[in-house]
C-alpha positions in Angstrom: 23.4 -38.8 14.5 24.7 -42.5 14.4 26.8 -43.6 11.5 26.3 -46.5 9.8 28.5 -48.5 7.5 25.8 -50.5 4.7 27.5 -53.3 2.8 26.3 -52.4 -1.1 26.3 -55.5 -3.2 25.0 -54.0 -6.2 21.5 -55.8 -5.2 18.0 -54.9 -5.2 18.2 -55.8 -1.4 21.3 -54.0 0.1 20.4 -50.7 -2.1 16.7 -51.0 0.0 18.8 -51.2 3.0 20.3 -48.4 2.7 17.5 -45.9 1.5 15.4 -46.9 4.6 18.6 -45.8 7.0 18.8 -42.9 5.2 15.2 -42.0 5.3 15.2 -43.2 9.1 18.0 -40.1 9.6 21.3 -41.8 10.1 24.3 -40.9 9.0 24.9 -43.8 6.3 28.3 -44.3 4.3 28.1 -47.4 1.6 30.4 -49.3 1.0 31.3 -51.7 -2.0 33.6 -54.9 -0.8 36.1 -55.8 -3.6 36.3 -59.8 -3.0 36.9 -61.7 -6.2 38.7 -60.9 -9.8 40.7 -62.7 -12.4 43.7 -62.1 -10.8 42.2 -64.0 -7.5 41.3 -67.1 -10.3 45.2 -66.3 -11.7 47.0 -66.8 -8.1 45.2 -69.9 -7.8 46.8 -71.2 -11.2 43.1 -71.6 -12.5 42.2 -71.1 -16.1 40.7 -67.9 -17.2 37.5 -69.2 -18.4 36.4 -70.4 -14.9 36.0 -66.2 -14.2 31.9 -65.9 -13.6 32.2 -62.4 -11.8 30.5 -59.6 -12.8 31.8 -57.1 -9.9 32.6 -54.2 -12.1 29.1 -53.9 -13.1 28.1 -54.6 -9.7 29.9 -52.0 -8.2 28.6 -49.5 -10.4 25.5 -50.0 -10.0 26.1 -49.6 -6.2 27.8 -46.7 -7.1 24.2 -45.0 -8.9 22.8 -46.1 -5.6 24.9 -43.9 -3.4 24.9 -41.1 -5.6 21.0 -41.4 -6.0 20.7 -41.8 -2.0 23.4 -38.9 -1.5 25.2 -40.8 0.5 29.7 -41.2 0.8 30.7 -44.0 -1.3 33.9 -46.8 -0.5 35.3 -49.5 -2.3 37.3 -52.3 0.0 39.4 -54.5 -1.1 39.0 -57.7 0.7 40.5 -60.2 -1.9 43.3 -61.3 -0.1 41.2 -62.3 2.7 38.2 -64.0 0.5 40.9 -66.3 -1.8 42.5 -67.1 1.9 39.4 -67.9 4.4 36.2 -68.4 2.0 37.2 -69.9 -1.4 40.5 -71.4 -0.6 38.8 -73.3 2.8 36.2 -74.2 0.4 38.4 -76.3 -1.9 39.8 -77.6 1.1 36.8 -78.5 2.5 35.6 -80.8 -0.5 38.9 -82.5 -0.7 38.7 -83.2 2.8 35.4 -85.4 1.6 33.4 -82.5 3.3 30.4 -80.2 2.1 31.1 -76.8 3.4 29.1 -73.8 3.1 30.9 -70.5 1.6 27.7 -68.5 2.7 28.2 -69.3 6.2 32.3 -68.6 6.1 31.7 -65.6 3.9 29.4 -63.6 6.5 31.5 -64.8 9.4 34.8 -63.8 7.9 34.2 -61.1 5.8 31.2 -59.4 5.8 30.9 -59.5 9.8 34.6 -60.2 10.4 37.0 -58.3 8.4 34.4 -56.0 7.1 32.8 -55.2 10.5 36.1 -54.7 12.2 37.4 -52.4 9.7 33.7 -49.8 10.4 33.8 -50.0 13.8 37.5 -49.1 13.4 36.3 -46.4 11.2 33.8 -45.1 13.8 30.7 -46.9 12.9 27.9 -47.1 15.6 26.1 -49.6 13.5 26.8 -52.1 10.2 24.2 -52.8 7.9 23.6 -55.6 5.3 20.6 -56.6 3.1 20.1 -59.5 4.6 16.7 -61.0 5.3 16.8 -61.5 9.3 15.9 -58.9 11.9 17.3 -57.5 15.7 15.1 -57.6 18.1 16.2 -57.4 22.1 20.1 -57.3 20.8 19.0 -61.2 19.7 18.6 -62.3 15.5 15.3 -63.1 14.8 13.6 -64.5 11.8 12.8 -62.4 8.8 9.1 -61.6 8.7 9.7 -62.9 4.9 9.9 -66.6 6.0 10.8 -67.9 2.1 13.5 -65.3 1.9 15.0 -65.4 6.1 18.9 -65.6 5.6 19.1 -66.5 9.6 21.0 -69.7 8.8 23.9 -67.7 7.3 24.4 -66.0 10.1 24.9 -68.0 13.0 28.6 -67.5 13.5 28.2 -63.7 14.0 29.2 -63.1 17.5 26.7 -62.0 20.3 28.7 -58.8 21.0 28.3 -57.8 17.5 24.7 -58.2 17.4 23.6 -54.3 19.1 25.7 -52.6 16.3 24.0 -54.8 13.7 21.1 -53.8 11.7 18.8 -55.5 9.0 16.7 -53.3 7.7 15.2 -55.6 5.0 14.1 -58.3 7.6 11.1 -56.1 8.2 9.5 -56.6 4.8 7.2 -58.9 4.3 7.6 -60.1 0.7 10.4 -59.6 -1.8 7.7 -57.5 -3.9 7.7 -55.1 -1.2 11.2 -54.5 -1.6 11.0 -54.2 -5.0 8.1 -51.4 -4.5 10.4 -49.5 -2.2 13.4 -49.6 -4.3 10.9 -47.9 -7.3 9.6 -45.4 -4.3 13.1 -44.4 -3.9 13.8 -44.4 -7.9 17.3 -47.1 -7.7 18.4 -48.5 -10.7 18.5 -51.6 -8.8 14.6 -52.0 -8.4 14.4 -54.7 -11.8 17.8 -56.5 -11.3 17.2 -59.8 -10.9 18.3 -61.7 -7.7 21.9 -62.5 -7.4 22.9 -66.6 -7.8 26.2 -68.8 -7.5 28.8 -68.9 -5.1 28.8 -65.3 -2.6 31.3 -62.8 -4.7 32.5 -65.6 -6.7 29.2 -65.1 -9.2 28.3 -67.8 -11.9 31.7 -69.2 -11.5 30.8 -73.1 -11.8 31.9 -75.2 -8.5 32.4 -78.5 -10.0 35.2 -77.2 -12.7 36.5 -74.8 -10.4 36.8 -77.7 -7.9 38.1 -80.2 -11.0 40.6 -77.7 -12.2 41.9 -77.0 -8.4 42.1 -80.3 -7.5 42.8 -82.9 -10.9 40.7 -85.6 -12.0 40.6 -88.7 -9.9 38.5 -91.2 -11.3 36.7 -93.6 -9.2 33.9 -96.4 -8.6 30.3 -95.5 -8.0 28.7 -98.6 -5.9 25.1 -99.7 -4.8 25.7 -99.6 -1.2 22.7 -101.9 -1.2 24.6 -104.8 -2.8 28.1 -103.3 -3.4 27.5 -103.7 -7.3 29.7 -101.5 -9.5 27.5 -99.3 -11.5 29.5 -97.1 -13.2 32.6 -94.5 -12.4 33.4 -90.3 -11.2 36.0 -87.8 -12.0 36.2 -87.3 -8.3 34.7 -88.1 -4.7 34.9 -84.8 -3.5 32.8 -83.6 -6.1 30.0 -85.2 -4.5 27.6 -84.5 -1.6 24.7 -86.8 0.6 21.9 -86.7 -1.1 22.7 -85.5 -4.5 21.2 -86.9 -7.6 21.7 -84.8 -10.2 25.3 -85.4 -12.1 26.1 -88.9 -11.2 25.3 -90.5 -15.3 23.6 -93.6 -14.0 21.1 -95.4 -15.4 17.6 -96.7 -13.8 17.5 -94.1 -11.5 17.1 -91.8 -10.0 20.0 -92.5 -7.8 20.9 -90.5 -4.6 24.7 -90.3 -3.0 24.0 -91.7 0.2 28.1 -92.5 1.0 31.3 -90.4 0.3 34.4 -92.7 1.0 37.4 -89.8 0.1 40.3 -91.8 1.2 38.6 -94.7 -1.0 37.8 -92.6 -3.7 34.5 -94.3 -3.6 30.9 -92.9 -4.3 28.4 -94.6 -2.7 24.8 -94.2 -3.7 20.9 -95.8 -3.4 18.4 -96.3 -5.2 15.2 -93.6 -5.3 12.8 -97.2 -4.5 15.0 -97.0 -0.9 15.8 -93.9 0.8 16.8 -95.4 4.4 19.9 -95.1 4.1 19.6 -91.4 3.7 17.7 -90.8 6.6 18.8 -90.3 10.4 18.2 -89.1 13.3 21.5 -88.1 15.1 24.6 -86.1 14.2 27.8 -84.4 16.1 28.4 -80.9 15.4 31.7 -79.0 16.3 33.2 -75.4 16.2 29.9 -73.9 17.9 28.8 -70.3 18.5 26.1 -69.6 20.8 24.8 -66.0 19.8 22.6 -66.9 23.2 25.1 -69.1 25.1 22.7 -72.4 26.7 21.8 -72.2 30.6 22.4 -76.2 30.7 24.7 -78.8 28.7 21.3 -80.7 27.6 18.3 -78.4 26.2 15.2 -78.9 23.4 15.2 -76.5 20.8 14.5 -76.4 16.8 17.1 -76.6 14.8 17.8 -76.9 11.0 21.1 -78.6 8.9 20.5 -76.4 5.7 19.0 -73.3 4.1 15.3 -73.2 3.5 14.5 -76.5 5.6 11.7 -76.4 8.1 13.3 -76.3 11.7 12.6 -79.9 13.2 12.8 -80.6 17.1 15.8 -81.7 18.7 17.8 -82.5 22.0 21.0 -81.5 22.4 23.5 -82.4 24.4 26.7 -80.3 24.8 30.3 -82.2 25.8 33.2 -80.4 25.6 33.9 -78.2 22.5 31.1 -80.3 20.7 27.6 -81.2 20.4 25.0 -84.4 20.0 22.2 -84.0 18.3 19.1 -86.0 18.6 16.1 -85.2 16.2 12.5 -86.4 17.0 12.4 -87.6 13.5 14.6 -88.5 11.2 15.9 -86.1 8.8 17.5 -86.4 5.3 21.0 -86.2 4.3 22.8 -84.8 7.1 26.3 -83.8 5.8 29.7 -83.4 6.8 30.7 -79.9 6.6 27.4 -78.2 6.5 25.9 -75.6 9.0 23.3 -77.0 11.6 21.8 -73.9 13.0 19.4 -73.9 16.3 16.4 -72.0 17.1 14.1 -70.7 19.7 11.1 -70.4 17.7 11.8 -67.2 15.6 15.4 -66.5 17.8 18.6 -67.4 16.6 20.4 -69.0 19.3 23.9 -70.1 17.4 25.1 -72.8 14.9 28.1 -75.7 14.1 30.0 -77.4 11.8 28.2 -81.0 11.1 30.8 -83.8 11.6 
């Protein structure tokens, strides 16, 4: 019987996930990953009242899952490695002037890093998550749940990790489904509403946590149409391209279309002109081909954030980078972010936008 490790959330989805292994017949041990508290928040020298976690009531409703499902229970303690490689590179990341994406960093470090490592070390023959995406052919497909498919989260997990992988929820087709099941196999998890925020960190808010990590730094936002001054920021790097919520200007709306972080500048334009938002080329580093390319020049789809529609591209690999070229323009490509590349419904790898 193969043994399978199933990362338990506390969520409606992971819970699902692992009832339908155990009623497939494997030999399934949950497991709870301890990632965040308020002594993570403390080690950072950040104020209490920034803690938005709720992973006690998380786990123990993960725990009611187990027990329900008759299945071994774990709880792993991976906050050393979450402050280090998710949150910490986060902060990092905005200071730096980027956008980074802690979903992206949290599944390749922890959930199919550490996490995975630690299983297979454990004798796993498979990991499982909740996540919405599917194996087909040892390749990641789309989930058949295309408003819910999690595919562009996963992009750095590594294509020799992919035949002990399995996501079980990928084969439902709506979230209702799910729901349905999780009532079929009588979880306590079937009504609780989806989980939002940062991964792990909870309903921590970014911008104070990012204020109190990184100090007030006021600053001038600018028409970049005309250079006029129309008012000023706490902080460039609390920005990103495209935004226009948050930026206290009047006769808008107004859309960040610039970040200069060594100028401390925020650049924006008007909603009357969007041109300056729009392009259609980019450079991407730190790639992972989960199917490595046959040629340095290719067509495929490929997408630059969650929940976009996958637009046509060439690219054209150099080195330890890529060039993009979209057959339309696309809106606010940002620094930091994930763009993620598809064959149709296969997954075929991802980079860092630069």
């Amino acid at each position: 019987m193969a043994k399978v490790f199933v990362m338990m959330s506390g969520g409606v989805d992971s819970s699902v996930a692992c009832g339908v292994l155990v009623q497939a017949g494997y030999e399934v041990v949950g497991v709870f990953m301890k990632c965040w508290s308020l002594e993570s928040l403390r080690q950072m020298n950040l104020p209490d009242s920034l803690y938005g976690c709720f992973w006690e009531d998380d786990l123990q409703d993960a725990s009611l899952v187990a027990k329900k499902l008759g299945v071994p229970f774990e709880v792993w303690d991976f906050e050393k490695e979450y402050k280090e490689k998710v949150v910490e590179y986060m902060i990092q990341e905005y200071q730096n002037g980027r956008t980074p994406n802690p979903d992206v960093m949290c599944n390749g470090q922890i959930k199919f890093g550490i996490f995975y490592k630690t299983a297979t070390n454990k004798g796993a023959d498979f990991v499982a998550t909740g996540h919405y995406a599917r194996v087909k052919n040892n390749q990641i497909w789309r989930a058949l749940d295309k408003n819910k498919d999690q595919t562009y989260f996963l992009w750095q997990i590594q294509a020799n990790q992919i035949p002990k992988i399995l996501f079980p929820i990928g084969e439902f087709r709506t979230k209702t489904e799910v729901r349905q099941k999780a009532k079929e196999f009588g979880l306590v998890t079937s009504t609780k509403p989806d989980s939002q925020g940062l991964c792990f960190v909870g309903h921590t808010p970014l911008r104070e946590l990012l204020l109190s990590s990184l100090g007030r730094k006021e600053g001038d936002i600018l028409n970049i149409e005309n250079g006029e001054l129309l008012g000023k920021h706490p902080g460039a790097f609390l920005y990103t391209i495209g935004q226009r919520k948050k930026l206290g200007l009047s006769g808008g709306p107004w859309f960040v279309s610039k970040i200069d972080i060594e100028a401390n500048q925020v650049w924006v334009t008007h909603s009357k002109n969007q041109t300056p938002l729009y392009s259609r080329e980019l450079v991407a580093k730190e790639l992972n081909w989960q199917i490595p390319p046959s040629s340095n020049h290719f067509r495929c789809t490929a997408q630059i954030r969650y929940r976009q529609i996958a637009i046509a591209c060439e690219v054209f690999l150099s080195e330890e980078q890529a060039r993009i070229i979209f057959d339309k323009p696309v809106r606010a490509i940002t620094s930091g972010q994930s763009i993620v590349f598809y064959d149709n419904q296969v997954l075929l790898g991802g980079g860092v936008i630069v």
